[in-house]
C-alpha positions as CSV (number, residue, x, y, z in Angstrom):
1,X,17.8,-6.0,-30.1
2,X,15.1,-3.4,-29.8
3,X,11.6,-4.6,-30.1
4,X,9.9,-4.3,-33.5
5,X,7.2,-1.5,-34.2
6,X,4.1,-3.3,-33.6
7,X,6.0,-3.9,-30.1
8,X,7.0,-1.0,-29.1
9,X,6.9,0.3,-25.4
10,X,5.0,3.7,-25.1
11,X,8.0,5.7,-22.8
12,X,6.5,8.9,-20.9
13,X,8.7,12.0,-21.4
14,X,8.2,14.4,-18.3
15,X,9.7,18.2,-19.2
16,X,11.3,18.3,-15.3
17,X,11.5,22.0,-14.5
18,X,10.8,23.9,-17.6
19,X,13.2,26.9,-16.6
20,X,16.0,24.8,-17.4
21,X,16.7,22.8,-20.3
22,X,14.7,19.8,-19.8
23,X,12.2,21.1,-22.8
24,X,14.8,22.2,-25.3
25,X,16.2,18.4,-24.8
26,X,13.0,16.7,-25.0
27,X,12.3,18.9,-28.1
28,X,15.1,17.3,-29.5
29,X,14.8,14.0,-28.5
30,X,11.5,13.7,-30.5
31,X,12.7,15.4,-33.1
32,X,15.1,12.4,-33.5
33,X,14.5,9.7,-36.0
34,X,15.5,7.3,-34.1
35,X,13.2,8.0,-31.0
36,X,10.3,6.5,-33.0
37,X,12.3,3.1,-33.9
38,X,12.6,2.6,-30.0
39,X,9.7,3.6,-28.3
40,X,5.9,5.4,-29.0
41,X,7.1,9.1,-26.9
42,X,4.4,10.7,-25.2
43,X,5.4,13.5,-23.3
44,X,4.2,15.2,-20.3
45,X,3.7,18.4,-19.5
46,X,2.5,21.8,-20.8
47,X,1.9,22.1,-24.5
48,X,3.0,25.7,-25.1
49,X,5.8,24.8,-23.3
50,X,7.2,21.9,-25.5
51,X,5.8,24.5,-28.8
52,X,7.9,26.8,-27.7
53,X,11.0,24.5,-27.3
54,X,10.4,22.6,-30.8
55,X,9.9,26.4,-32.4
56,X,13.3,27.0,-30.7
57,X,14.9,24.5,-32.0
58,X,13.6,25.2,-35.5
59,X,11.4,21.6,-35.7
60,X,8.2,21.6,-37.9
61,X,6.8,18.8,-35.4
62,X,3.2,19.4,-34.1
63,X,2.1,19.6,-30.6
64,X,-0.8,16.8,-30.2
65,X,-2.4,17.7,-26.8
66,X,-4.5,14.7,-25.0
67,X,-7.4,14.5,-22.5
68,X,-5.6,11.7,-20.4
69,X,-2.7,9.4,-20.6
70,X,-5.1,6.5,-21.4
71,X,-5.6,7.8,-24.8
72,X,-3.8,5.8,-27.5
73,X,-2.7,7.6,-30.8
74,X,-1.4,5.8,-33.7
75,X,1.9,5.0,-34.0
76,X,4.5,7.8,-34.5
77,X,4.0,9.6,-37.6
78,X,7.2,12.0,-37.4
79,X,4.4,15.1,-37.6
80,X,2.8,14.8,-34.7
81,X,4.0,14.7,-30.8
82,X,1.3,13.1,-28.1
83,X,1.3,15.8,-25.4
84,X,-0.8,15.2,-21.7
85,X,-0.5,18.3,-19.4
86,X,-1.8,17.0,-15.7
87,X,-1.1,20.2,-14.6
88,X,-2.2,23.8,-14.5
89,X,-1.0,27.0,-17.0
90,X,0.5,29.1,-14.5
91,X,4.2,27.5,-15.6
92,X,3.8,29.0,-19.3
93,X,4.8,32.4,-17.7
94,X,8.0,30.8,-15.6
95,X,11.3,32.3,-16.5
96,X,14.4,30.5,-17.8
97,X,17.3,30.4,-15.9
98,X,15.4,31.0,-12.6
99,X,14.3,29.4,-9.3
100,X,10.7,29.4,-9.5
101,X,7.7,27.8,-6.9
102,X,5.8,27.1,-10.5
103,X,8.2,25.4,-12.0
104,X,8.8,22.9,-8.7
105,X,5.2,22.5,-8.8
106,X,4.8,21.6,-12.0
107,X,7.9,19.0,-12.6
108,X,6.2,17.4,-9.5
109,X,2.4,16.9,-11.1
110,X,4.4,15.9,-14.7
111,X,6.4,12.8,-12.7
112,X,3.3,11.8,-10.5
113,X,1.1,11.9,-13.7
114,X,3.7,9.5,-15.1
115,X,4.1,7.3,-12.0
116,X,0.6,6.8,-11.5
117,X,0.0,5.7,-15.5
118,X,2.8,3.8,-15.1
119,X,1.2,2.2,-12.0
120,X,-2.2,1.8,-14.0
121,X,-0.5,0.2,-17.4
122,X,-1.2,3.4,-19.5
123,X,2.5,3.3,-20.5
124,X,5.1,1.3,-20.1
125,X,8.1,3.1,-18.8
126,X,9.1,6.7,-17.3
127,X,11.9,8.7,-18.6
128,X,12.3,12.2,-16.6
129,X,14.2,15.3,-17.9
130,X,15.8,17.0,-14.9
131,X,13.4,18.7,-11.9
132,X,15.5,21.2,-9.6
133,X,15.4,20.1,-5.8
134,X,15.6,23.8,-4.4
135,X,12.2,24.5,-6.8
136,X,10.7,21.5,-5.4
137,X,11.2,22.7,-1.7
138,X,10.1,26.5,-2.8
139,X,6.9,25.0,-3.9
140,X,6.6,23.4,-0.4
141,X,8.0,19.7,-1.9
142,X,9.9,18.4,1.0
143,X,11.7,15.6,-1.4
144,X,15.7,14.9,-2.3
145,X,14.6,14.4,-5.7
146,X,12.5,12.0,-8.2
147,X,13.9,8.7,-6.6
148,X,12.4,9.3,-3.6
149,X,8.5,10.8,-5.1
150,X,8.4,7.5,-7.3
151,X,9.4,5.5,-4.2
152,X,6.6,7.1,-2.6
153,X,4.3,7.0,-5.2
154,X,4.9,3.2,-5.9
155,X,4.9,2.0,-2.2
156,X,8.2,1.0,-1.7
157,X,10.7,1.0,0.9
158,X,13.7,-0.6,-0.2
159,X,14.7,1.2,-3.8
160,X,18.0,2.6,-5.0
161,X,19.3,5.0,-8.1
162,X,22.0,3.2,-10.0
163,X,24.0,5.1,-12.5
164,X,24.3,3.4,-15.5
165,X,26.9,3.1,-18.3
166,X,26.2,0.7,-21.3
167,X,29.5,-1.4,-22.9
168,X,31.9,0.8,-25.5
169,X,34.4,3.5,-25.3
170,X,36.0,3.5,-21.7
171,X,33.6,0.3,-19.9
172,X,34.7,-3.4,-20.7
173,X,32.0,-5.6,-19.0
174,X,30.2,-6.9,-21.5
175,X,26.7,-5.6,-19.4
176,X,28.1,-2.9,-19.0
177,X,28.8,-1.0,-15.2
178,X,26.0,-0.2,-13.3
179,X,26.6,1.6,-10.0
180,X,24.1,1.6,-7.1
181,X,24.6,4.0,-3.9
182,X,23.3,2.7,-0.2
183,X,22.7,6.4,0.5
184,X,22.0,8.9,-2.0
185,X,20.8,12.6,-1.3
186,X,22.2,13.1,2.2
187,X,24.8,15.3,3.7
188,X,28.2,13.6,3.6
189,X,28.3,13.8,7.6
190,X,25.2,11.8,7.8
191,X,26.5,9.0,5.9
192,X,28.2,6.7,8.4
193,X,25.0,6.9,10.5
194,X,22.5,6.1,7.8
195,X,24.5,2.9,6.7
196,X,23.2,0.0,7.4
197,X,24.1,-4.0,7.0
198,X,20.3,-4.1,5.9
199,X,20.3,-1.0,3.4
200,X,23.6,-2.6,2.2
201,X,22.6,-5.7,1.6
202,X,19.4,-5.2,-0.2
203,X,21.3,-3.1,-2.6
204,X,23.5,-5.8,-3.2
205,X,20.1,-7.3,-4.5
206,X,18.5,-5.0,-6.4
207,X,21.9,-4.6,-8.4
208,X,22.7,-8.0,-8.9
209,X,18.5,-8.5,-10.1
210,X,19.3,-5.4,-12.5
211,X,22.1,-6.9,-14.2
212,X,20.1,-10.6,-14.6
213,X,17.4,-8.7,-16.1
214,X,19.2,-6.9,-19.1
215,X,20.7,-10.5,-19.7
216,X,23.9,-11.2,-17.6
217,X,23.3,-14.4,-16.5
218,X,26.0,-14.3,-13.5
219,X,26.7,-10.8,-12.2
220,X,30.5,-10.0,-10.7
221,X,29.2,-7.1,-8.2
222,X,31.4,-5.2,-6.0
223,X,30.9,-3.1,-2.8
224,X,33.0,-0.4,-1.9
225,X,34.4,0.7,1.6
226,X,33.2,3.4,2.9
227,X,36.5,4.6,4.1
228,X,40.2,5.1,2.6
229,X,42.4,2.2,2.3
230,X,39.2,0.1,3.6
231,X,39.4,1.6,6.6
232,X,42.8,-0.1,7.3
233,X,42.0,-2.7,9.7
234,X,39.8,-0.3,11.8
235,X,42.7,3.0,11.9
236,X,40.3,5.0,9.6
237,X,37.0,3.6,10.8
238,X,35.1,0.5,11.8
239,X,32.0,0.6,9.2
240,X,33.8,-2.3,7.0
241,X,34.3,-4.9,9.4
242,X,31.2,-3.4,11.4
243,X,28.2,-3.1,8.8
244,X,29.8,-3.6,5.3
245,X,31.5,-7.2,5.5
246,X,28.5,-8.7,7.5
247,X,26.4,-7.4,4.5
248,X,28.5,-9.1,1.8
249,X,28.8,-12.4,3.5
250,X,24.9,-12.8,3.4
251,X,24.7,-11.6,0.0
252,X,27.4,-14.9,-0.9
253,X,25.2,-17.2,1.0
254,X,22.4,-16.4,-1.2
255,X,24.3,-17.4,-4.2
256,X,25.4,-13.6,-5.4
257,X,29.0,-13.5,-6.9
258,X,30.0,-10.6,-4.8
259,X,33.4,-9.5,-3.5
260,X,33.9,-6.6,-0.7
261,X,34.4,-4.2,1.1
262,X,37.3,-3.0,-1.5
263,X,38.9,0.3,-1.4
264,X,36.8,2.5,-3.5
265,X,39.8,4.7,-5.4
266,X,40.6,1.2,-6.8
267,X,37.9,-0.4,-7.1
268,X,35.9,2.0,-9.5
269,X,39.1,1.7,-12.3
270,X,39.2,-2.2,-11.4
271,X,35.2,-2.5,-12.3
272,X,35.2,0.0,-15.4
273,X,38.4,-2.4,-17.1
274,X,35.8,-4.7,-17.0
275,X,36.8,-6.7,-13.6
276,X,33.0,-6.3,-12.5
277,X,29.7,-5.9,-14.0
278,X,28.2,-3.9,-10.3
279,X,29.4,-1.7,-7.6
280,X,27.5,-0.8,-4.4
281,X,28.7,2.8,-3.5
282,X,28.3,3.9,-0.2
283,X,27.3,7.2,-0.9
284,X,26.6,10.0,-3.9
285,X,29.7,11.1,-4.6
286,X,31.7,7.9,-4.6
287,X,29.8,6.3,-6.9
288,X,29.0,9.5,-9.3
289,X,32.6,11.3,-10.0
290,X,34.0,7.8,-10.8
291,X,31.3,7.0,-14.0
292,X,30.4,11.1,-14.5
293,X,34.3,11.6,-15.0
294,X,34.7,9.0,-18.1
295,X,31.1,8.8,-19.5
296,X,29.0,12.6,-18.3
297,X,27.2,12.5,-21.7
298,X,26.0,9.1,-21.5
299,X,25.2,7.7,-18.2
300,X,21.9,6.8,-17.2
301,X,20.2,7.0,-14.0
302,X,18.1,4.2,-13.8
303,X,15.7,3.9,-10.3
304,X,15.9,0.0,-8.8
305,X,13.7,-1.4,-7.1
306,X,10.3,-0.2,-8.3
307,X,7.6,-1.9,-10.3
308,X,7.8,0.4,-13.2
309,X,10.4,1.3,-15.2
310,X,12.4,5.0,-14.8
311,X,15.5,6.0,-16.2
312,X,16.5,9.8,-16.6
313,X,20.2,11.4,-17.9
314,X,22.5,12.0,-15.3
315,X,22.7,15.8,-15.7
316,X,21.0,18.6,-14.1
317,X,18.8,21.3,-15.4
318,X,21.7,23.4,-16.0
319,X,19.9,26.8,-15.7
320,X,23.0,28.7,-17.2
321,X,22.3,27.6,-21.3
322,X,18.7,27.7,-20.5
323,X,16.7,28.8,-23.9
324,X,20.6,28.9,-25.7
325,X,20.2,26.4,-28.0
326,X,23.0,24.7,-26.6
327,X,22.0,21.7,-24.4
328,X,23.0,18.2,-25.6
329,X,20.3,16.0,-26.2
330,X,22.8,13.0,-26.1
331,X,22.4,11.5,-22.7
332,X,18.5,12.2,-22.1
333,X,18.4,9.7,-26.0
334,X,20.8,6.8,-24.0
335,X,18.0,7.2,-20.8
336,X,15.4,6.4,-23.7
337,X,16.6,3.8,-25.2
338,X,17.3,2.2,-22.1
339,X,13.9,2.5,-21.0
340,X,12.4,1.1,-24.0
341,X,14.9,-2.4,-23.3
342,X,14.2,-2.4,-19.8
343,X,10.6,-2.3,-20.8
344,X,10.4,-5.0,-23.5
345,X,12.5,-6.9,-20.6
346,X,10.0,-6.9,-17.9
């Protein structure tokens, strides 16, 4: 059940890099009536910006620019949008569609403007509209992405980027699937080296402390192999009997239900039937195509592992429809609405 007004979590909305369609999607996420039943939006970034996108999209909803992140409107009136721009106007002039050093600058000041309120109470939970990684690194960024800025910004080592799909249509666990990767933006040749029983073990953690949180009382995780057929008995590789299996055996002897290494092609149709609630993927990929392929429009990144809450939609910023009037506001509303629960949850 969602917490009633007087309760609501304030949820930051950061526009990600304006040149794709991060602010046409934000423009229609407050533009949504339901938005304002879930959470108290505030969103971050430029105002002309998110003007420009709500024109585009033919709202009547005003831009209500603030001084700082600590200020506290009313509750959401349906006319006005709280607005907080930590950065500088040089991104007004940044073209749609394009790789731009502005644009990577800026989605970086809007996401450590949220972490840091985050980090100081001024809100309550973080949910990002896509930032490009090659924008990031023009503007002299060295980061994969926003998983790893936040873990930065919040001090944290051991954190991990679970895709999330909630129960309904093709997912049977009650909890729905969550899916949390050991390694995440990394070459695919680099991923045998980077695995670790450690790194896999404490994502059998943060997974399994996920899925208590949003209310299942005893989670069924999974972890997959890293290789085909699980390696079969060392003929494709030794990383399951080496690293994985020594991982999962700790995890049971601290009381987590968890079963593994298990062949991943099988494993992913076996947990979205509703045979687990969890999976720990080795890598990106494994994890991604399975819960991309039946559920794109509604997944949910969700980061683990921090002490705030973040949650973004699981696509990118899709340069191509940029200014179109065709992006699909669907999945960045489920990222929202998750935030608000996993907020009331703390």
């Amino acid at each position: 059940m969602l917490p009633q007004k007087s309760r609501l979590p304030r949820v930051a909305l950061t526009l990600g890099d304006v040149a794709g369609i991060g602010p046409e999607i934000i423009a229609r996420a407050v533009a949504d009536p339901r938005l304002n039943r879930w959470c108290q939006p505030v969103v971050i970034g430029h105002p002309d910006i998110l003007r420009r996108a709500l024109q585009q999209i033919g709202s009547t909803l005003q831009v209500m620019p603030l001084a700082s992140l600590a200020d506290r409107p009313p509750l959401p009136d349906g006319i006005n949008v709280p607005t907080f721009n930590p950065g500088d106007d040089t991104v007004v002039d940044v073209p749609l569609g394009k790789l731009d050093a502005r644009a990577g600058r800026a989605a970086y000041d809007y996401l450590v403007a949220a972490a840091r309120a985050a980090l100081r109470g001024e809100i309550d939970a973080i949910t990002t509209a896509p930032l490009n990684k090659a924008a990031l690194h023009l503007a002299g960024l060295n980061y994969p992405g926003h998983t790893e800025i936040l873990a930065e910004e919040c001090g944290v080592a051991d954190f991990g980027m679970m895709l999330y799909l909630p129960h309904g249509d093709r997912v049977f666990s009650p909890q729905g699937l969550g899916v949390v990767h050991v390694t995440l933006h990394t070459s695919i040749r680099s991923v045998p080296d980077l695995l670790t029983t450690a790194s896999i073990r404490e994502k059998i953690g943060l997974i399994d402390g996920y899925l208590r949180r949003i209310g299942c009382t005893v989670p069924r995780v999974a972890v997959c192999a890293l290789n085909p057929h699980g390696g079969e008995s060392g003929l494709f590789g030794d990383e399951e009997g080496r690293i994985i299996a020594p991982a999962v055996v700790a995890a049971q002897a601290a009381g987590i239900q968890v079963k593994g290494p298990l062949p991943a092609d099988t494993l992913l149709k076996r947990a979205v039937a509703g045979e687990f609630d969890g999976v720990v993927a080795m890598y990106h990929d494994q994890g991604h195509i399975a819960l991309k392929l039946i559920g794109f429009d509604t997944a949910v990144n969700i980061t683990l592992g921090l002490p705030i809450v973040r949650t973004s939609p699981s696509h990118g910023t899709a340069f191509d429809i940029a200014g179109q009037n065709q992006a699909d506001s669907q999945g960045l509303m489920q990222a929202i609405r998750i935030a608000a629960l996993l907020a009331e949850n703390r």
